[in-house]
N, C-alpha and C positions, 0 to 999 in steps of 0.2 A: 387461449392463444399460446403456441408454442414460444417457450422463453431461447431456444437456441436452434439452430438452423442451417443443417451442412456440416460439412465436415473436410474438414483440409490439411495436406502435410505442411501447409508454410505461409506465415503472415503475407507471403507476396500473394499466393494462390486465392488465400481469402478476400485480399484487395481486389480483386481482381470483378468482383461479385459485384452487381449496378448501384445494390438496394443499400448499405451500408453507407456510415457515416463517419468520418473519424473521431476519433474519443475526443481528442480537443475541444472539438466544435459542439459535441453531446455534452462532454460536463462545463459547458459554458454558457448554454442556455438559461434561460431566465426560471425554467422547473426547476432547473439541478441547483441556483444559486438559493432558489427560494427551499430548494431541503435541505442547506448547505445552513441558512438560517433559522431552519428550523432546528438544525445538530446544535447551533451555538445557543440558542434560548435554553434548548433544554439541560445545555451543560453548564450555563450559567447557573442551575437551578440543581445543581449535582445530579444530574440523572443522565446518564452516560446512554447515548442513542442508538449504540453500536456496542455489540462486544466487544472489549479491550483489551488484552493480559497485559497492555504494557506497563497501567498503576502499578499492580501486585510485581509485576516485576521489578520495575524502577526502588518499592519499596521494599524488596528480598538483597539488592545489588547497589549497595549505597555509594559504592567509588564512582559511579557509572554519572558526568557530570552536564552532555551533552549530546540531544537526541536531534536525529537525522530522520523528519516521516517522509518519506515519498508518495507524494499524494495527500498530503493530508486536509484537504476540504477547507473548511474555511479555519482551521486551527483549534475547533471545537475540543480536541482532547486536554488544550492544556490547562483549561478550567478545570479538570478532574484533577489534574498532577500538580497544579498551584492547592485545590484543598487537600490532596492529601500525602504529599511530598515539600515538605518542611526546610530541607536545604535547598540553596540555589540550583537553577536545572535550566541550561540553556535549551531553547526548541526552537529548532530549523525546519519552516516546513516548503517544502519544494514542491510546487503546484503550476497550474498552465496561468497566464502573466492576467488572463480575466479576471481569475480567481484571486491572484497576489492582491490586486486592485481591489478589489470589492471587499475582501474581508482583512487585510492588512491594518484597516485604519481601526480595527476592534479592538488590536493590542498595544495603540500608538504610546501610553503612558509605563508599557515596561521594555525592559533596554533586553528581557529575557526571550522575547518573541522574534524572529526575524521570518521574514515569506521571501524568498527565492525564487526565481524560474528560468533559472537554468542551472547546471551541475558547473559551469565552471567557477563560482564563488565557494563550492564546497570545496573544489578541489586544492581552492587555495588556504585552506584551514589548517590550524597543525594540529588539532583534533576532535575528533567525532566519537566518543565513546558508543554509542549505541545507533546502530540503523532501522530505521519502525517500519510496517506498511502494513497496512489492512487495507483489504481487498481493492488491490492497484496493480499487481503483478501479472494481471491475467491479462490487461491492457498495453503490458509493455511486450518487448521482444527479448529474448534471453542474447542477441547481439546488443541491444541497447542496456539493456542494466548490466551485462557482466562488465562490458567495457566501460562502462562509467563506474561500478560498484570498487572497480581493481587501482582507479584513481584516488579511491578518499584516504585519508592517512589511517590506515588500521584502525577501524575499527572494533572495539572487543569483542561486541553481540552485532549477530543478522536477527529480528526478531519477525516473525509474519503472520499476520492472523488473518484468516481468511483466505489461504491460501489455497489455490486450484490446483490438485493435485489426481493423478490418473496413476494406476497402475500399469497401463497400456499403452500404445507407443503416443510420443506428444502430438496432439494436434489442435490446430484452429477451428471454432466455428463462429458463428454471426451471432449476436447474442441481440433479443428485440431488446430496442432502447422505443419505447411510448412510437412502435411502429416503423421505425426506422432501426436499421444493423450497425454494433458497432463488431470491430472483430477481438477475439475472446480467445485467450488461452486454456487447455488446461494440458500441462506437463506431467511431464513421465516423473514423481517423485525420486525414485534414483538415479537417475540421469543429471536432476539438477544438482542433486547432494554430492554425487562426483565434482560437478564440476565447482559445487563450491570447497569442497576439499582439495580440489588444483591450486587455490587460492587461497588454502592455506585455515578454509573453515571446517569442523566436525557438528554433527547433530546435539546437540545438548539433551533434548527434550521434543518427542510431536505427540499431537493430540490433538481428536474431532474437534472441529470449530463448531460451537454451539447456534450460529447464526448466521446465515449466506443470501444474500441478495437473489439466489436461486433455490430458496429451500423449499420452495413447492415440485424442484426438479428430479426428477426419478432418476437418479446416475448408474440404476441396472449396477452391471461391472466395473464402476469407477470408484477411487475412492473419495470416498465423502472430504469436505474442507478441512485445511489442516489447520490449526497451530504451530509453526515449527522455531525453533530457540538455535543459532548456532552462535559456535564459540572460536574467536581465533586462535590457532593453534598455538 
């Protein structure tokens, strides 16, 4: 079964399609909480379910004292960063309000975990050292994360693993969710790097993402997932 389906200049255009399902309502079904729980057993248990760079990072960038995931699931990474980040690390994870609910009460006994769902609590923070997201970016719109991204109080690092990246111009397609379409980004990698250096971001660091939710998919001329590091100017 084909993992992607169609091809469009614009999240409206791909709305537009019968068969699709909004991402909300697909990562809030009762599969996605139960692999959601599957991500926390296993990181209770140090075994990291997903590629990460953010440990290795957090632990190369020791000023860095508060992280921002977008998207982050049921919270599962910060069992890897509580064993092996030694100083305090606050972790903000901004998730759809299903998910706040269901996996929020896993971190009830430390003051270091907060679940969020919505951007305007972040917005009232006086600071976010670091911004995380593994493979969450392809689901959003580049009008919705830049104008939300351009409100958090500077943060140092943009960091993103997993990231859907094209050499060719950006577009949308349907990506099968267990039969049903959600819509799926993948972006013109310099196109976004401009516009995050409008805002004041430079590349640090990109590099192949070693593991993708689509790595059975042939990207022909596209480039494979990124890693990408940026640094506020």
């Amino acid at each position: 079964m084909e993992i992607f389906q169609g091809k469009f200049e614009s999240l409206e255009t791909a709305l537009r399609e019968q068969k699709f399902i909004n991402p909300s309502d697909a990562f809030s079904t009762e599969r996605w909480k139960t692999r959601q729980q599957l991500f926390l057993d296993m990181s209770r248990e140090g075994i990291s379910p997903r590629h990460s760079s953010l440990v290795r990072f957090l632990e190369e960038n020791e000023q860095i004292e508060i992280v921002l995931d977008i998207g982050g699931g049921s919270g599962w990474i910060f069992h890897l960063l509580r064993a092996r980040i030694q100083r305090p690390l606050t972790y903000i994870n901004l998730e759809i309000k299903e998910i706040c609910d269901e996996f929020s009460k896993e971190f009830k006994e430390t003051h270091l975990v907060q679940f969020v769902d919505s951007w305007e609590p972040i917005f009232r923070l006086e600071k976010i050292s670091l911004v995380y997201s593994n493979s969450t970016l392809q689901y959003i719109s580049d009008e919705i994360f830049f104008e939300n991204f351009k409100k958090i109080h500077h943060p140092q690092y943009l960091v993103l693993d997993d990231f859907i990246a094209t050499s060719s111009q950006s577009y949308w397609t349907l990506q099968n969710y267990y039969g049903n379409f959600i819509p799926y980004c993948f972006r013109n990698l310099n196109e976004f790097n401009q516009k995050l250096l409008a805002q004041g971001y430079s590349v640090v660091s990109a590099e192949d993402y070693p593991q993708t939710l689509a790595s059975g998919f042939d990207y022909g001329s596209e480039r494979m997932p990124q890693t990408m590091v940026y640094k506020l100017l």
